[in-house]
SEMI-591527 format. One record per atom (N, C-alpha, C): residue number from 0; residue in one letter; x, y, z. Coordinates in pm, 1 decimal. Atoms other than C-alpha are relative to their C-alpha. Layout:
BEGIN
<NUM,"A",<X,Y,Z>>
...
# end
This chain:
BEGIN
<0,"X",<5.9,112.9,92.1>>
<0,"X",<19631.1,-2438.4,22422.7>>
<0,"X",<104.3,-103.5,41.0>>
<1,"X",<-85.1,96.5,17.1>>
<1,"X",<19751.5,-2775.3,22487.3>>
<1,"X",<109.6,-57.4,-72.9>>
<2,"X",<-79.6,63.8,104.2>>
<2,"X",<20084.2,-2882.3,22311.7>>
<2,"X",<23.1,-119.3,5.3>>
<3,"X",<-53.9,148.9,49.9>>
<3,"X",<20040.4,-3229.4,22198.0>>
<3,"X",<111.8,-39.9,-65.7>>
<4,"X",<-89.9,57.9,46.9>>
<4,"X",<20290.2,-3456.2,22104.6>>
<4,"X",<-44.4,-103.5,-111.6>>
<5,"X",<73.9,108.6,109.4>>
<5,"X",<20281.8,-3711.6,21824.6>>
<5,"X",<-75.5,-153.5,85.6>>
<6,"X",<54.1,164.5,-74.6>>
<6,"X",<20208.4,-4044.2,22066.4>>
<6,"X",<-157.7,55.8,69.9>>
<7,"X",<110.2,-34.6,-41.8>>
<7,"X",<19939.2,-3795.2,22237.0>>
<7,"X",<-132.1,-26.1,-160.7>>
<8,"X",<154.7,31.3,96.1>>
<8,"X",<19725.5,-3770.3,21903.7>>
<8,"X",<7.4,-151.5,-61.1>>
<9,"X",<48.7,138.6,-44.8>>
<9,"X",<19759.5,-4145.0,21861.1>>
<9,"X",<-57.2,-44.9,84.9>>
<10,"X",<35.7,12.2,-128.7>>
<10,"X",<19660.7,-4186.8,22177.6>>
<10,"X",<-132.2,38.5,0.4>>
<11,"X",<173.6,-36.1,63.9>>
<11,"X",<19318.5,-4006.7,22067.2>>
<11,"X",<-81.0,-32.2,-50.4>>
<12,"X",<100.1,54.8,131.5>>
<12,"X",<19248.4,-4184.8,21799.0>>
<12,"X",<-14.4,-152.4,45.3>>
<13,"X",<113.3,146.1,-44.0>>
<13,"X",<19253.1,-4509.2,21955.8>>
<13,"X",<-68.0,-60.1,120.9>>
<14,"X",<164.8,-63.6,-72.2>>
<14,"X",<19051.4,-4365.7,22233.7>>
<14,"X",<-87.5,-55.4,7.6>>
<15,"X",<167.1,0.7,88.7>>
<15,"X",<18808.8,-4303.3,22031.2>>
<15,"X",<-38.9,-115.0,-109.3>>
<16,"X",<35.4,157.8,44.3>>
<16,"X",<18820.0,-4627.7,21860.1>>
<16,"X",<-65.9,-62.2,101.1>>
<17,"X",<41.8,77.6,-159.6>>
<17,"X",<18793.6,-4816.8,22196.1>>
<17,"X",<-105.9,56.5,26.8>>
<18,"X",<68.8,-12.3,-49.3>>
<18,"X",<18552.0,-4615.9,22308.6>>
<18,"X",<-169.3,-44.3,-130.4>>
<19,"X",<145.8,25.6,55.8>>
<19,"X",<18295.5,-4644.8,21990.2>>
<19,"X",<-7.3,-137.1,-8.2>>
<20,"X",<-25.3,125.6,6.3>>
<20,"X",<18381.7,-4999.8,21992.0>>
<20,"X",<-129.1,-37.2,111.2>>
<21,"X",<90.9,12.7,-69.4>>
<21,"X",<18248.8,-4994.6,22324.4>>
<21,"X",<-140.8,19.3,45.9>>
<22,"X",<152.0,-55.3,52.3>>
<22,"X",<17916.6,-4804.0,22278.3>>
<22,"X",<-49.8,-80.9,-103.1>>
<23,"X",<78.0,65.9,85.7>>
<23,"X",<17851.7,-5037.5,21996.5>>
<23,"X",<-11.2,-160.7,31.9>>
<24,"X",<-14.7,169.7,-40.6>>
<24,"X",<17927.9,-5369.5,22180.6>>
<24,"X",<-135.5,-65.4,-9.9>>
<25,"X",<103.1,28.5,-17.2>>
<25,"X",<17650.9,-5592.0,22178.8>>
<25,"X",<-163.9,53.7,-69.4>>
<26,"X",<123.7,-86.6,102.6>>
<26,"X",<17417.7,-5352.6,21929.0>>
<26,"X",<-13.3,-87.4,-121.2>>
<27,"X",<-46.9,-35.2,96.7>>
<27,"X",<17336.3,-5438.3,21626.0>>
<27,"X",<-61.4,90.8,-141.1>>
<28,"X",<-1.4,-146.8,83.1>>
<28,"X",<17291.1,-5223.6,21282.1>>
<28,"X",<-161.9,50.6,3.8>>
<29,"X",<180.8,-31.4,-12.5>>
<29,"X",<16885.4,-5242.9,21318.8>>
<29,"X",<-2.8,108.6,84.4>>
<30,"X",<15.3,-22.9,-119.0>>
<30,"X",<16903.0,-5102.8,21650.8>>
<30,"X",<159.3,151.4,37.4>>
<31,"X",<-90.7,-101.7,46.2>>
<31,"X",<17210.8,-4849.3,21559.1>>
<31,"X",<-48.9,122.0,-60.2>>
<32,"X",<-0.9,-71.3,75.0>>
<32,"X",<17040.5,-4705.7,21270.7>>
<32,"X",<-140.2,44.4,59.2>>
<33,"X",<120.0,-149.2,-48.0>>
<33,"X",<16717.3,-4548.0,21504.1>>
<33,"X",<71.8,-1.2,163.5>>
<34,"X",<-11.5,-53.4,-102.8>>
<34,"X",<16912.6,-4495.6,21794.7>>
<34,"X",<83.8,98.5,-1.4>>
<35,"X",<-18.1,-152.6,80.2>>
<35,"X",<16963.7,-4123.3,21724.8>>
<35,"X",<150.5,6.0,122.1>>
<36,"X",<-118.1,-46.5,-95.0>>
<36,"X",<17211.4,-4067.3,22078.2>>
<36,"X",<116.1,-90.6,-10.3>>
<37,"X",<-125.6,86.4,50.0>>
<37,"X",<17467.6,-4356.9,21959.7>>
<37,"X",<15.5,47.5,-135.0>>
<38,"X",<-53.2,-58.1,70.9>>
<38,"X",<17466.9,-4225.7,21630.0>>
<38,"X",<49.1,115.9,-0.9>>
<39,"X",<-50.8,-89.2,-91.9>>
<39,"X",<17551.2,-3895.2,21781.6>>
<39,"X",<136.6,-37.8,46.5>>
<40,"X",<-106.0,59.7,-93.9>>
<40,"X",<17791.6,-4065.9,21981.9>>
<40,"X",<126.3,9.0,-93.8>>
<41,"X",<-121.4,45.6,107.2>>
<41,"X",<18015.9,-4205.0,21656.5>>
<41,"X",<33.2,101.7,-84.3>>
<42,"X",<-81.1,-158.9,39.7>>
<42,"X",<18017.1,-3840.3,21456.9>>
<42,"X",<90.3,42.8,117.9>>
<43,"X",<-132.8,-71.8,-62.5>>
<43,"X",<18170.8,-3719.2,21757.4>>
<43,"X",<116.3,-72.1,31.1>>
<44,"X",<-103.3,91.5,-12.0>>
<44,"X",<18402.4,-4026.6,21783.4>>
<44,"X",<94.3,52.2,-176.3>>
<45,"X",<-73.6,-20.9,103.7>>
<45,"X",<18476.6,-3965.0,21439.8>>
<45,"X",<52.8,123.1,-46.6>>
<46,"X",<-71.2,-103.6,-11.5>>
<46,"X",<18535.1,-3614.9,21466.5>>
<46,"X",<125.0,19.7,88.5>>
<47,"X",<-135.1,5.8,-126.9>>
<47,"X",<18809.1,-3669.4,21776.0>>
<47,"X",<91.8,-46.7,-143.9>>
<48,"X",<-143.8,37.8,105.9>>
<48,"X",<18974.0,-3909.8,21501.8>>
<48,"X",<32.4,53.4,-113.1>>
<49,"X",<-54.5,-96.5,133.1>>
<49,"X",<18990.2,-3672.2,21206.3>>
<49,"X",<56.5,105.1,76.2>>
<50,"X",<-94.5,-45.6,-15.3>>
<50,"X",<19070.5,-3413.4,21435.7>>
<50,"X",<170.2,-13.8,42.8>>
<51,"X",<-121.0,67.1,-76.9>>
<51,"X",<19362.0,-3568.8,21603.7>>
<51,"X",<97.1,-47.7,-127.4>>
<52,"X",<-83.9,61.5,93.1>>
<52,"X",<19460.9,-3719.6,21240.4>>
<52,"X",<33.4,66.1,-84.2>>
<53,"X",<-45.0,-165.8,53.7>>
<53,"X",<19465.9,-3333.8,21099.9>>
<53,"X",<131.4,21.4,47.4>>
<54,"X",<-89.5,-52.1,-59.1>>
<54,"X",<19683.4,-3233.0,21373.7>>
<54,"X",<113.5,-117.3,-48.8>>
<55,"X",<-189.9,85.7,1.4>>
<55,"X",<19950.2,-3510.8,21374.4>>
<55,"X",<20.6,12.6,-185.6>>
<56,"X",<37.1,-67.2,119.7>>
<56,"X",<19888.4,-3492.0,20992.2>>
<56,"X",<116.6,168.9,-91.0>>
<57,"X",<-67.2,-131.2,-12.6>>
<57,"X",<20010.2,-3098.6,21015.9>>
<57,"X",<107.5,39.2,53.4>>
<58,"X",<-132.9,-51.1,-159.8>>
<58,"X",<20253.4,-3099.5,21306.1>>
<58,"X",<85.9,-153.2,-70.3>>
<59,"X",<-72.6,110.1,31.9>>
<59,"X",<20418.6,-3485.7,21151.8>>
<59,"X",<-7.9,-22.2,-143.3>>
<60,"X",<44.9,63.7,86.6>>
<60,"X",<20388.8,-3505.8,20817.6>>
<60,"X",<86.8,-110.5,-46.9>>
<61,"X",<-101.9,114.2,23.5>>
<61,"X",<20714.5,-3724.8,20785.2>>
<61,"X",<-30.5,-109.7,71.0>>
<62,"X",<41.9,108.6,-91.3>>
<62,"X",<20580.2,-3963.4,21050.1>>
<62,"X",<-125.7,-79.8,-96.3>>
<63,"X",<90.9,94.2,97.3>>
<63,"X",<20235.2,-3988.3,20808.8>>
<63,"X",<67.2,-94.2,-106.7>>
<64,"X",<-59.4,48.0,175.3>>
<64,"X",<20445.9,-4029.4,20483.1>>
<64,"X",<89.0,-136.5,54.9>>
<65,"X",<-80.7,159.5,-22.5>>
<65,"X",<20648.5,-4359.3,20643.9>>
<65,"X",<-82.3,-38.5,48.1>>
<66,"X",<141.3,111.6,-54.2>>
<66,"X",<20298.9,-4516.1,20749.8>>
<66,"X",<-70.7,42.5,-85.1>>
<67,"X",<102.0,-58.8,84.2>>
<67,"X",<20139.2,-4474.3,20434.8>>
<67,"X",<-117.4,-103.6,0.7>>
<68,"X",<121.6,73.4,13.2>>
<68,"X",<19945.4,-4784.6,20525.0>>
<68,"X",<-138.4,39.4,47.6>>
<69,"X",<113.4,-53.7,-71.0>>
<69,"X",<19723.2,-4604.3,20752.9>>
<69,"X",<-77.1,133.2,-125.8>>
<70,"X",<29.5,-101.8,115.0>>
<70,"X",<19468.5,-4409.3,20545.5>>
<70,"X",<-38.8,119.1,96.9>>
<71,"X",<-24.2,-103.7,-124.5>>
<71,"X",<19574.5,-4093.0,20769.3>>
<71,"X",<-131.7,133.1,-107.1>>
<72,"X",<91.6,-81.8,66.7>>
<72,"X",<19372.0,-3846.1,20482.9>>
<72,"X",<-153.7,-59.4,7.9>>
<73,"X",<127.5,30.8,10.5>>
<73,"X",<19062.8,-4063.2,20453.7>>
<73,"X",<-70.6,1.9,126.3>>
<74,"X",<55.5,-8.9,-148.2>>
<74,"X",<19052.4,-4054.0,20844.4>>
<74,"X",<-60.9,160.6,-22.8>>
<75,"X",<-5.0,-214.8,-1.2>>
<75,"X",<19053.4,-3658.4,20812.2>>
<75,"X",<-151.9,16.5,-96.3>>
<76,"X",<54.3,-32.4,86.4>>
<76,"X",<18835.7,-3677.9,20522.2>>
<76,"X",<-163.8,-20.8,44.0>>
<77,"X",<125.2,80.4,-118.5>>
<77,"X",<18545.6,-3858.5,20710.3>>
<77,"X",<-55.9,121.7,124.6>>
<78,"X",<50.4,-70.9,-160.4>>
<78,"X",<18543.9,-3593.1,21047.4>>
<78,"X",<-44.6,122.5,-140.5>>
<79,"X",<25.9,-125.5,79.8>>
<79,"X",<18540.6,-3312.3,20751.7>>
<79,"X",<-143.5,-25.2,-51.4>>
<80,"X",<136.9,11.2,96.0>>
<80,"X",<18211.3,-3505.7,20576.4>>
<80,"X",<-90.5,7.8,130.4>>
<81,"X",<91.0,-8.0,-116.4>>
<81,"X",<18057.7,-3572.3,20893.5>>
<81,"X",<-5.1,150.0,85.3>>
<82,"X",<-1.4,-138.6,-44.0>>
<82,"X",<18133.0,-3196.5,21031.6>>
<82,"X",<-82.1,95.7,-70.3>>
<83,"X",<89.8,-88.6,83.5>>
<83,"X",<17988.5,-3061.2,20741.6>>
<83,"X",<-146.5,-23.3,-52.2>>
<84,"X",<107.7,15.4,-7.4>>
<84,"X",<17735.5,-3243.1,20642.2>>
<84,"X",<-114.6,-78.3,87.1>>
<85,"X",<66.1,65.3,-119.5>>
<85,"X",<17585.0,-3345.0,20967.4>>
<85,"X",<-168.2,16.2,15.5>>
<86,"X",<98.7,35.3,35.8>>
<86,"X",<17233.7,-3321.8,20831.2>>
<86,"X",<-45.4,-135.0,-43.4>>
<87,"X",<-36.0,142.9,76.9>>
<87,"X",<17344.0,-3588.2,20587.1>>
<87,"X",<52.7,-57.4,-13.9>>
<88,"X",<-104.8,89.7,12.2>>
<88,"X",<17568.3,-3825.4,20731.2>>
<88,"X",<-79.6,-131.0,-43.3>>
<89,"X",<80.5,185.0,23.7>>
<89,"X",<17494.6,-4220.4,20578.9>>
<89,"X",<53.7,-43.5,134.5>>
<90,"X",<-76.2,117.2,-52.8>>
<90,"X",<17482.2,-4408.1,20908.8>>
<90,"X",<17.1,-105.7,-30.4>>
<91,"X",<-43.3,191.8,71.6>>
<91,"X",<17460.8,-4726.5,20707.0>>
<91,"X",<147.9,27.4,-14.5>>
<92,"X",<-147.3,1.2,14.9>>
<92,"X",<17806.3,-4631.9,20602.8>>
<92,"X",<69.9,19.1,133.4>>
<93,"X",<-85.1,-4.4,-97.8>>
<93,"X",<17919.2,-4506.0,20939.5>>
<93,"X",<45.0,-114.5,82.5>>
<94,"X",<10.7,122.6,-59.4>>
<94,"X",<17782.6,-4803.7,21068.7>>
<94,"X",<122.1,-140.5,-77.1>>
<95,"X",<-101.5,84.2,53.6>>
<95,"X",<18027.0,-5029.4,20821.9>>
<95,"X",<156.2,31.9,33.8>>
<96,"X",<-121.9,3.6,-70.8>>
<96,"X",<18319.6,-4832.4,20923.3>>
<96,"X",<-14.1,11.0,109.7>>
<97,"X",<-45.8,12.9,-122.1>>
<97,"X",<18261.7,-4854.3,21275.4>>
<97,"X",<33.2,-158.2,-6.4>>
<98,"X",<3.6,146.2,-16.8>>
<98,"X",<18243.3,-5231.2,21235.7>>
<98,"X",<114.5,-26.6,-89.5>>
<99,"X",<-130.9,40.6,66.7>>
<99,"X",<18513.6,-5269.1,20979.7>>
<99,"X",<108.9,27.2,-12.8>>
<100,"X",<-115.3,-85.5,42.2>>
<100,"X",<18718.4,-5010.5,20903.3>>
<100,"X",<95.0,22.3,138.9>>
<101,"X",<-23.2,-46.1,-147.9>>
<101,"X",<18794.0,-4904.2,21299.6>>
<101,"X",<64.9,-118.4,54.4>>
<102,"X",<-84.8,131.8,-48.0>>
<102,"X",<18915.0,-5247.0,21413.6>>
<102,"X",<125.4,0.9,-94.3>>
<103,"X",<-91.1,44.6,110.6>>
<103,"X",<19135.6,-5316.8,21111.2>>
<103,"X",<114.0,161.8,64.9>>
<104,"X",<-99.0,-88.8,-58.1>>
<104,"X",<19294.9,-4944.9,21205.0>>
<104,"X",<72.6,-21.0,125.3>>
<105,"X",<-106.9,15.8,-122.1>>
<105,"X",<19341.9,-4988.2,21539.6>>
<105,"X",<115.0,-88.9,15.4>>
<106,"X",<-132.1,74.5,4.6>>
<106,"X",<19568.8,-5254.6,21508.4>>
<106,"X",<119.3,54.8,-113.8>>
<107,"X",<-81.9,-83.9,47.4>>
<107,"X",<19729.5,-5068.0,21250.1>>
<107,"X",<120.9,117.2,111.5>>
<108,"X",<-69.8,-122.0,-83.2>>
<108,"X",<19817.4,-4797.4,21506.6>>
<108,"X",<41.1,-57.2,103.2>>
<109,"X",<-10.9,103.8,-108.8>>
<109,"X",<19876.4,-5089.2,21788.5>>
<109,"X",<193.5,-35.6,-52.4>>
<110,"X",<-207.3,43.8,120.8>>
<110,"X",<20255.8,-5185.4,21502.1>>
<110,"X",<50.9,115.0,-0.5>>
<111,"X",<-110.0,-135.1,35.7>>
<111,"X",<20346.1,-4827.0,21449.9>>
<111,"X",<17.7,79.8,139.4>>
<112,"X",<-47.7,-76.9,-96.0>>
<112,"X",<20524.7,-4631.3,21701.3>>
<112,"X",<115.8,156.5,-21.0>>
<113,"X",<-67.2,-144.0,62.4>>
<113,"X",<20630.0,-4234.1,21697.5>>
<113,"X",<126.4,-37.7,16.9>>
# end
């Protein structure tokens, strides 16, 4: 088992921002919501960033609690809905936080430093 550090699971999460960013460039939600292997794509994007926001989460919790701007639980809370109920994820919703929520973070995590 790999021992990450705290800058490593940052480093994950805006990854995996960047990268669904990039898979969604140029799409848009019409063309999102029946293309089954990009929605695919963003559960597992969004599972990297809940897991990654567990771990630092578990292993930092003094690092979360002085960045309470970041919503470090609702990240977590998201890979847990989409993990579990991956029958019945809303991509309309996924689709709003890839487009809204995911930008606005990353620059969040762009100001804070471990």
């Amino acid at each position: 088992m790999t021992d990450f550090r705290l800058p490593d699971y940052l480093e994950h999460i805006r990854d995996a921002i960047l990268e669904a960013q990039e898979l969604l460039q140029g799409m848009d939600k019409a063309v999102f919501l029946t293309d089954r292997r990009t929605q695919l794509a963003m559960v597992a994007l969004v599972g990297v960033i809940g897991e990654a926001t567990g771990n630092a989460l578990r292993r930092y919790p003094e690092f979360a609690e002085s960045h309470s701007e970041v919503p470090w639980h609702k990240m977590r809370g998201l890979r847990d809905r989409v993990a579990h109920g991956y029958f019945d994820v809303d991509f309309e919703a996924i689709w709003v936080i890839m487009q809204r929520d995911l930008p606005a973070l990353l620059e969040q995590l762009r100001t804070i430093e471990p």
